[in-house]
C-alpha positions as CSV (number, residue, x, y, z in Angstrom):
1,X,64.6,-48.3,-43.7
2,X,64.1,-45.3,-41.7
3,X,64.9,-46.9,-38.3
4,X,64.0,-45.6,-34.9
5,X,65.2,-46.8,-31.7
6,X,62.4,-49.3,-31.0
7,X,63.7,-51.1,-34.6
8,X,68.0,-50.9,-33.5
9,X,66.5,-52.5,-30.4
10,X,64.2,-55.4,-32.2
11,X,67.5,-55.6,-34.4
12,X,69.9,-56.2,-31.9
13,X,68.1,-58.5,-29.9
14,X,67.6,-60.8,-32.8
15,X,71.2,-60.7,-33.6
16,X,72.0,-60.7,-30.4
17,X,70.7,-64.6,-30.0
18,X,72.1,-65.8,-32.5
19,X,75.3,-68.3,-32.2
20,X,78.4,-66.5,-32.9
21,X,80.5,-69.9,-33.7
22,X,79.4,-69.1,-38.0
23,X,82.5,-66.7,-38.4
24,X,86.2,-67.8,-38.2
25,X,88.6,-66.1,-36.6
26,X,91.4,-65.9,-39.6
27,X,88.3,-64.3,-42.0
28,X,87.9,-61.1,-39.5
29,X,88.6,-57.7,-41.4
30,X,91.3,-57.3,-38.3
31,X,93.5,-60.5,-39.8
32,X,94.3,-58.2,-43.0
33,X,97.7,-58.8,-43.0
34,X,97.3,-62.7,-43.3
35,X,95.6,-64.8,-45.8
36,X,93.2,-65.7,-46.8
37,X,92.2,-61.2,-46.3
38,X,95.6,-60.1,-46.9
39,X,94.9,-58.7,-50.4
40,X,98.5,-58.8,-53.1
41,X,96.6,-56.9,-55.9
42,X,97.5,-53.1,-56.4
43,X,93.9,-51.9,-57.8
44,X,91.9,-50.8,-54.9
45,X,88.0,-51.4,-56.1
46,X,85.0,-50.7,-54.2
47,X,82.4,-52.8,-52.9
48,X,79.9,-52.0,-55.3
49,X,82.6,-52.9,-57.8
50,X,83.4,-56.4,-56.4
51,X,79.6,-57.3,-55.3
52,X,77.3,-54.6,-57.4
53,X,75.6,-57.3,-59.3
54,X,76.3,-55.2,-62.5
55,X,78.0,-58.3,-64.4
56,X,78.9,-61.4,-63.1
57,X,82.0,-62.0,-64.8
58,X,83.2,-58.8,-64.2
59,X,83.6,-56.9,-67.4
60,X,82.4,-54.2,-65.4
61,X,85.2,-53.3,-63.7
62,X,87.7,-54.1,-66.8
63,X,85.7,-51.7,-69.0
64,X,85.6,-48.8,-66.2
65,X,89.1,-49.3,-65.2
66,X,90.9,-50.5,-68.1
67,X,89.1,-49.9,-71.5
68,X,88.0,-46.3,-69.7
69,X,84.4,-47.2,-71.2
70,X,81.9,-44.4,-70.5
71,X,79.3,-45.2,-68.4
72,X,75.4,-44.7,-69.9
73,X,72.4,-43.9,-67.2
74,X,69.9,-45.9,-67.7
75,X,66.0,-45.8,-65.8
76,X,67.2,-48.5,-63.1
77,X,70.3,-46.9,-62.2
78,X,68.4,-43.4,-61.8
79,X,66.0,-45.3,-59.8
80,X,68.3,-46.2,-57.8
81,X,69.8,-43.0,-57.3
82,X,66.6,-41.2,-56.5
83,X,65.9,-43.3,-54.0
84,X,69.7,-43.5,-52.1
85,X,69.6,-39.7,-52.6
86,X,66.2,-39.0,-51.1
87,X,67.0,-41.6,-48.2
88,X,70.6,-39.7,-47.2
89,X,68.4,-36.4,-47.7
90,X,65.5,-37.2,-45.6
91,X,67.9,-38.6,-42.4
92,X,70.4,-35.2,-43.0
93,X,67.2,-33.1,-42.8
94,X,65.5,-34.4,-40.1
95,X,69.0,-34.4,-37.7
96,X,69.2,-30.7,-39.0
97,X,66.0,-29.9,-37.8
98,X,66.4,-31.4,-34.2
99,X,69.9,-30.1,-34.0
100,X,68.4,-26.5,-35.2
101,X,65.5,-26.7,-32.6
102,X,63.2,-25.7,-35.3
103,X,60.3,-28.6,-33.7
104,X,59.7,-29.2,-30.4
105,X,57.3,-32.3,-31.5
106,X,55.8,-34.5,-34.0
107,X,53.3,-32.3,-35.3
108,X,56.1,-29.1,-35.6
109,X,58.5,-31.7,-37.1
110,X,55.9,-32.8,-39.8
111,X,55.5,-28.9,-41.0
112,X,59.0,-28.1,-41.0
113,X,59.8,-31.4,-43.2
114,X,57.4,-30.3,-45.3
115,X,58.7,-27.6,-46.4
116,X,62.6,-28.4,-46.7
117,X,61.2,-31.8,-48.6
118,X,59.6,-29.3,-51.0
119,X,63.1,-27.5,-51.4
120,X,64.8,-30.6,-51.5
121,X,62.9,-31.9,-54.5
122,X,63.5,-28.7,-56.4
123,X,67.4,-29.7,-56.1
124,X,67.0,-33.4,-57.1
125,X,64.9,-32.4,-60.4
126,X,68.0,-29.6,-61.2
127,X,70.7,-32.3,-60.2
128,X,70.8,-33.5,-63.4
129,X,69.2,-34.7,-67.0
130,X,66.9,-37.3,-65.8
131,X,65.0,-39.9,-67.9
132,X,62.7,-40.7,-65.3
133,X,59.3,-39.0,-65.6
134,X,59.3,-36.1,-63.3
135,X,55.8,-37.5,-62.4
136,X,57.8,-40.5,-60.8
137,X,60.8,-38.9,-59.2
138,X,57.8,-36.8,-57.4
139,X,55.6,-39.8,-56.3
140,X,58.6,-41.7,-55.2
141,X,60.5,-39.0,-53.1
142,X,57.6,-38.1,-51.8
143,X,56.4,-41.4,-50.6
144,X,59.5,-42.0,-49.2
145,X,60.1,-38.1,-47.5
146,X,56.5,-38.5,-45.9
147,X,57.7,-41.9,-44.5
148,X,60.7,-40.5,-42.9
149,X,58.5,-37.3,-41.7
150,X,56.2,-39.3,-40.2
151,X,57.9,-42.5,-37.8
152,X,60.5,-39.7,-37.0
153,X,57.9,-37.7,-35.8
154,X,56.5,-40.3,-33.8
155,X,59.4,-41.1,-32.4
156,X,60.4,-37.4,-31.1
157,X,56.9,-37.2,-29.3
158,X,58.1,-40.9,-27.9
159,X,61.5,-39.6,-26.6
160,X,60.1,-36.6,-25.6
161,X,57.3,-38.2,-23.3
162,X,59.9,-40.2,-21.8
163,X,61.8,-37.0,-19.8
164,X,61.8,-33.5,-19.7
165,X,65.5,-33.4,-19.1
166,X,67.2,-35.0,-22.0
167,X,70.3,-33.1,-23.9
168,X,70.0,-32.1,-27.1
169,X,72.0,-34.8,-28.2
170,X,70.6,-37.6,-26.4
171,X,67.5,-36.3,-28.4
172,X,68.8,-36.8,-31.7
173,X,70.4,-40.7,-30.8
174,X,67.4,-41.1,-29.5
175,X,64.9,-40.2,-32.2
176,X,67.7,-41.0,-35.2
177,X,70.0,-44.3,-34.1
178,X,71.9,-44.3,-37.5
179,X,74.0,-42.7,-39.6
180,X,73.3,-42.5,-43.7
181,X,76.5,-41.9,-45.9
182,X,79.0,-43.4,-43.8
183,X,82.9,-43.3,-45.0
184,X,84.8,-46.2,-43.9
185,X,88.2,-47.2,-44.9
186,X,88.7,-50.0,-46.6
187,X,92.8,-49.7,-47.6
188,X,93.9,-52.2,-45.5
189,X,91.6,-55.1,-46.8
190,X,92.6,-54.0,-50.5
191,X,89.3,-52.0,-51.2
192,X,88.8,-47.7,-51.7
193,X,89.9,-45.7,-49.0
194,X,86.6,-43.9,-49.1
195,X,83.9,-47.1,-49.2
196,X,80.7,-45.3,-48.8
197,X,77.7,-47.2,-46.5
198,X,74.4,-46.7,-47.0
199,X,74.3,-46.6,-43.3
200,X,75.1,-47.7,-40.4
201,X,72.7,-48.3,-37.3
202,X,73.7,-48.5,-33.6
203,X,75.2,-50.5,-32.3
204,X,78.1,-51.0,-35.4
205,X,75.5,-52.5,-37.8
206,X,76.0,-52.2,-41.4
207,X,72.7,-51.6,-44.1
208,X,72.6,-51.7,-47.7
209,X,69.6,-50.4,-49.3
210,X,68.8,-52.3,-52.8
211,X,66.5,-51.4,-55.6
212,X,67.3,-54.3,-57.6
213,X,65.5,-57.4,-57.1
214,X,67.2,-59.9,-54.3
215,X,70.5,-61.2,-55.0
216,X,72.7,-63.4,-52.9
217,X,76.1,-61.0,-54.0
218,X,74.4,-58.3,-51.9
219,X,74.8,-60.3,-49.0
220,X,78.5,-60.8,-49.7
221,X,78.6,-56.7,-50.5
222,X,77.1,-56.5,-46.6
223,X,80.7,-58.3,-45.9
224,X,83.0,-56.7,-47.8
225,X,81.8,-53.9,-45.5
226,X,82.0,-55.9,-42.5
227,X,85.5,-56.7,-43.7
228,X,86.6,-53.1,-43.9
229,X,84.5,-52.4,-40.7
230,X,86.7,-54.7,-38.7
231,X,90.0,-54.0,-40.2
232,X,89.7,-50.4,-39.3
233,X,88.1,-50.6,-35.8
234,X,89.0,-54.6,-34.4
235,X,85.5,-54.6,-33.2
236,X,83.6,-57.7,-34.6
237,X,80.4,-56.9,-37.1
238,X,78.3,-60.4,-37.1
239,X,75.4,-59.2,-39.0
240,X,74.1,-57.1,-41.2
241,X,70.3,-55.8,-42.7
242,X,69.4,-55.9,-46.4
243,X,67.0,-53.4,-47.2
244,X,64.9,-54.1,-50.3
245,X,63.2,-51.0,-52.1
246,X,60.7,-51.8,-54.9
247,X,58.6,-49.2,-56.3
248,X,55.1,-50.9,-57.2
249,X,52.2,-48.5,-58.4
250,X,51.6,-45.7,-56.5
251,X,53.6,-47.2,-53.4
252,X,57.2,-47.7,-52.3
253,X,57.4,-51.0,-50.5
254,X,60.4,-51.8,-48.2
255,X,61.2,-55.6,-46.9
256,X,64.1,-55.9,-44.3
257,X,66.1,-59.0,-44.4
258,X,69.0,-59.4,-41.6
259,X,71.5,-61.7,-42.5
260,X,74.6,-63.0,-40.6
261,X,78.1,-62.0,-42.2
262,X,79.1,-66.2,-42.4
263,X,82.6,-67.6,-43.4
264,X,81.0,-68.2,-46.8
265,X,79.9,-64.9,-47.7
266,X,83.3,-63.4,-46.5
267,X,85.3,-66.4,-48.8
268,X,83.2,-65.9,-51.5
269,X,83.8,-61.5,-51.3
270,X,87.1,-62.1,-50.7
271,X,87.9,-64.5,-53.9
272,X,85.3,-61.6,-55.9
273,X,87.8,-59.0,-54.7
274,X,91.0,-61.4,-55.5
275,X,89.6,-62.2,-59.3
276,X,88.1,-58.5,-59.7
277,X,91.4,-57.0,-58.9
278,X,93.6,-59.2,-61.2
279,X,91.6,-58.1,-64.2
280,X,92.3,-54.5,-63.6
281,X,95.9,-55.2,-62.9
282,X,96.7,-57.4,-66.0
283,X,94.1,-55.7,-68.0
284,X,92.5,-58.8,-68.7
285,X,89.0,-58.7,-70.9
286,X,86.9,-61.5,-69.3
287,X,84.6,-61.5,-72.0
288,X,80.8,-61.4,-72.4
289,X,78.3,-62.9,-69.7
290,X,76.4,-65.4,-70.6
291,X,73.4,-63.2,-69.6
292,X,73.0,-59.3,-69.6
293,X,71.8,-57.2,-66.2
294,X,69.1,-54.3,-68.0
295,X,70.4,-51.9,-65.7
296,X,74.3,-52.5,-66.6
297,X,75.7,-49.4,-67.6
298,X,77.7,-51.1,-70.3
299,X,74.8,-53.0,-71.8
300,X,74.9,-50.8,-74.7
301,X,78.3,-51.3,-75.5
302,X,78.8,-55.0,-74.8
303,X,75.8,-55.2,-77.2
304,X,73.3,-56.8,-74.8
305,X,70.3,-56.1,-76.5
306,X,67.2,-54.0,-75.8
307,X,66.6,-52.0,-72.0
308,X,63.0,-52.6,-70.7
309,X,61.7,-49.9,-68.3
310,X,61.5,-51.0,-64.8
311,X,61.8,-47.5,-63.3
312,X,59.0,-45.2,-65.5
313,X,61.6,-43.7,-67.6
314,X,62.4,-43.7,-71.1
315,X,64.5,-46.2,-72.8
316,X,65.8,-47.2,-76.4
317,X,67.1,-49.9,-78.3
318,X,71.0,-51.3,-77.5
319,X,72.4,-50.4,-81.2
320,X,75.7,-52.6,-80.4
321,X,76.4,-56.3,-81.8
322,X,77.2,-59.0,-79.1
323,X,81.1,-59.5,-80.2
324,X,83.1,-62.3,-78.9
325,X,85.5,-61.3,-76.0
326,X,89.1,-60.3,-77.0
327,X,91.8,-59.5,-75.2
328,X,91.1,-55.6,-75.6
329,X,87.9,-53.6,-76.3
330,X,86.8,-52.2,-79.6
331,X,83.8,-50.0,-79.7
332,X,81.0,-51.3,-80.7
């Protein structure tokens, strides 16, 4: 999760053995212009919108889009946020502190992390109206901020031991070999303009952090992004890392899975995006799933019954009927 250079190395090596003959050349993000990526729809969606794993018919995107259904927060999604936010937090801070010079090693970079992480979760807690316990959001940024503070640390007394004549720059790469938050374009495969990525690690490999249990449409999310990766630079993206987050007692575990970006992933985000797209466009209600996600932020009003707490945070009852699907949305 919080990746060093010893990990983009173990990473790239692994992928770097792998056959290559998995991914046609007509599926690259760079053949968006011809079938089957060239993309006729007008609604550009997001990744998280074609391969979230919110609903798997896609009402999702029809009530967001369309029916202009509020969203409700519920414990998983905040979960989820915490965690995302604390990540991009904790990779910002420590860059800020190498850039600023404020730590000359691991020790100095522990202290100084510290104290912004105490800052830092002062900000989270005002961000907005959680319904987490403030109990959790503390044990689980701080877990997680602590993690980050201390392999980062190692690895600057690492690079550091290493030479005595490194840039400042070279530092950083060195100590931090990713980027969290990345903005990459995804227009020309059909998708936002603005597709956010958890983050990418050098060299050109995409992650997704998850805090949902394992799902194979998280792999095809990893190419939608490999997709929109390829269409903007023409450089080819092979594989990707899942990075699974679960928060079990007192301890945030993390389980890294790498998986190759195949034909059938790319078909199968590709016919997601295709069928996603036409809802929005024609306004078509594709009706209730035949099974409810908890953490769907339209379970209350598709009527999908009661939340259960999987995140330490405070739930109700769904007070909504399951309806059958019609060709527009009524409140329920």
């Amino acid at each position: 999760m919080f990746y060093t250079i010893e990990d983009s190395v173990r990473v790239s090596r692994s992928v770097g053995r792998r056959p290559r003959d998995f991914i046609s050349d007509e599926l690259r993000g760079w053949r968006w212009s011809e079938p089957p990526v060239s993309y006729v729809g007008s609604t550009q969606l997001s990744v998280s919108d074609v391969s979230g794993g919110l609903c798997p018919v896609g009402r999702d995107v029809y009530l967001r889009y369309v029916a202009r259904v509020k969203e409700s927060i519920n414990p998983s999604l905040q979960k989820g946020q915490l965690i995302h936010g604390t990540y991009e937090a904790a990779i910002r801070t420590i860059k800020r502190v190498l850039y600023s010079e404020e730590a000359s090693n691991g020790v100095e970079l522990m202290g100084v992390m510290k104290n912004y992480g105490e800052a830092e979760l002062r900000r989270i807690l005002k961000s907005q109206e959680w319904i987490l316990s403030e109990d959790f959001i503390r044990r689980v940024f701080w877990d997680l901020w602590g993690k980050a503070s201390s392999i980062y640390a190692g690895a600057l007394d690492k690079v550091k031991s290493r030479s005595i004549y490194l840039s400042l720059e070279s530092i950083v790469n060195a100590v931090v070999p990713l980027s969290a938050e990345v903005v990459v374009d995804g227009s020309l495969i059909g998708l936002s303009r603005s597709l956010r990525m958890d983050a990418v690690l050098d060299p050109g490999i995409p992650i997704e952090i998850k805090t949902r249990p394992p799902n194979r449409i998280y792999e095809t999310a990893l190419a939608g992004y490999a997709l929109a990766l390829e269409s903007q630079f023409e450089a080819p993206v092979d594989f990707g890392v899942l990075v699974y987050v679960n928060v079990n007692g007192p301890s945030v575990l993390v389980h890294e899975h790498i998986i190759p970006i195949s034909d059938q992933l790319r078909i199968e985000f590709l016919h997601e995006r295709d069928r996603r797209g036409e809802l929005v466009d024609k306004g078509i209600d594709p009706g209730l799933a035949s099974k409810c996600n908890n953490w769907c932020p339209f379970l209350k009003y598709c009527g999908g019954g009661e939340e259960k707490d999987t995140a330490g945070g405070r739930v109700g009852r769904s007070s909504g009927v399951k309806k059958r699907a019609h060709s527009t949305v009524e409140k329920g």
